[in-house]
N, C-alpha and C positions, 0 to 999 in steps of 0.2 A: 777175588777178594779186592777190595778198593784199597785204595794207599790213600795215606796222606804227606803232602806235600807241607813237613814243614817249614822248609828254609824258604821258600815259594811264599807260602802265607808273612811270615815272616819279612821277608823284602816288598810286600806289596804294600805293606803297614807300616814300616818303621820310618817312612817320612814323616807320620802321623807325630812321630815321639822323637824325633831328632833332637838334637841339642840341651839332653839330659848334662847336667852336673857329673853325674855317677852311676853307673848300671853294672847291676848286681845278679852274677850267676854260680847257682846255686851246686854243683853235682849231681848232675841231671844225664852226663855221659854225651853222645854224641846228635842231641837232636837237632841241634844248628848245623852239623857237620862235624868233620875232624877238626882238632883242634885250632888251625890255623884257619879255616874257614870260620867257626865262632867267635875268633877273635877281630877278622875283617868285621864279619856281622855288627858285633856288639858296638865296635869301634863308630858304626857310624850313626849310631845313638848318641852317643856321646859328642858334645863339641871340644873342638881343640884345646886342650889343654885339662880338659874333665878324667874323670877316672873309672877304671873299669876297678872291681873287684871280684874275683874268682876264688872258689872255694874246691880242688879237684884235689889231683894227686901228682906226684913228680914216680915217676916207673924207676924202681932200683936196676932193671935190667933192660939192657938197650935194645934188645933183641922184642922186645915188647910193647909191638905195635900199638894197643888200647893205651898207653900210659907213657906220654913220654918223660924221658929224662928230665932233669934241671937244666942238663945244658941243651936239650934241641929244645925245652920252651923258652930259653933265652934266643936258639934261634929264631922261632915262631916267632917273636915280640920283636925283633931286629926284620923278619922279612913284614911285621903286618903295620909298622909306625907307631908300635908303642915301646914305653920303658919300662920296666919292674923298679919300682920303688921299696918294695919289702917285701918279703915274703917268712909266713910263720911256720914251720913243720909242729904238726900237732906231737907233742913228748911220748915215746913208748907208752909210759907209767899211765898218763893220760888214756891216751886210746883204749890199750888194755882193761879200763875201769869203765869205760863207757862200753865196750864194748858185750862184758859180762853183764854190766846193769843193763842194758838192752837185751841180751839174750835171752837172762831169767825173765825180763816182763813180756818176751814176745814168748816163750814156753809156758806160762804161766795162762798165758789170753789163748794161746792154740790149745792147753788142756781143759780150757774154759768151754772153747767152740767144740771138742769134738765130742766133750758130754752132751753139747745141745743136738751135734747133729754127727751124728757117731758114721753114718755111713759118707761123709765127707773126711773120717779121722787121715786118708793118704794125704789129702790134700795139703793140711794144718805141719802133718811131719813133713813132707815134703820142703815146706814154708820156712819149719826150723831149721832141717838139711839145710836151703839155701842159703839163708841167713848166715848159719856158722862156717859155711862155706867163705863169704863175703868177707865175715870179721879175718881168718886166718888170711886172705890175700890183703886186707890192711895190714893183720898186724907182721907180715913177711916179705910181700912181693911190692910194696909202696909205699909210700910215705903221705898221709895224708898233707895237705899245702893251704891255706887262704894267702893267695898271690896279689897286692895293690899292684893296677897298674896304670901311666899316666899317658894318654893319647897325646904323641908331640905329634 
């Protein structure tokens, strides 16, 4: 099976785009690398004194490698030459609301598809399994985050 090399395509191109204003990443998980690695990355988009803004999670438990805490992404930010300017935690209330309004319309589209194509029905629950899986580690094991950050 072929791999691909993101961080690879990524550094051979970002000269192309240097000296952004502001570069904006999305909850996309680990394709640039761990966290402190995506943050080197990103950082060299941006010109000095420009802003990154991330959209991820702060890990309620430390023990929790996918997700770090608030305080090792303030270390991240101290080892990679940036500062956190602000950071928003998305509200319980919040999350919870978005997270049922999503569910009902992805159950609602999976019992769409599996009348069309009934012999793919595992597939569609499977989809919602995962799904509900996802919301219950937002709304327990994390804290959803949009983290500004300023490249000194």
């Amino acid at each position: 099976m072929a791999s691909y090399d993101i961080q690879g395509t990524f550094l051979l191109f970002y000269n192309k785009f240097i000296n952004y204003d502001i570069v904006i990443l999305g909850a996309v998980g680990d394709v640039l690398g761990n966290p402190e690695e995506t943050i080197s990355l990103l950082k060299k988009t941006v010109k000095k004194g420009g802003y990154i803004i991330i959209d991820d999670a702060y890990g309620n438990d430390e023990n929790n490698s996918q997700y770090p805490t608030r305080e090792r992404w303030l270390s991240i930010f101290a080892k990679t030459g940036v500062k956190l300017i602000e950071d928003k935690i998305i509200e319980e209330d919040e999350l919870t609301s978005i997270n049922d309004e999503n569910q009902k319309m992805i159950i609602k589209r999976a019992n769409e598809l599996k009348e069309q194509l009934p012999e793919k029905a595992y597939l569609f629950d499977s989809y919602i399994e995962s799904q509900q899986a996802e919301c219950d580690e937002l709304e327990n094991e994390i804290s959803g985050v949009t983290m500004l950050l300023k490249v000194i």
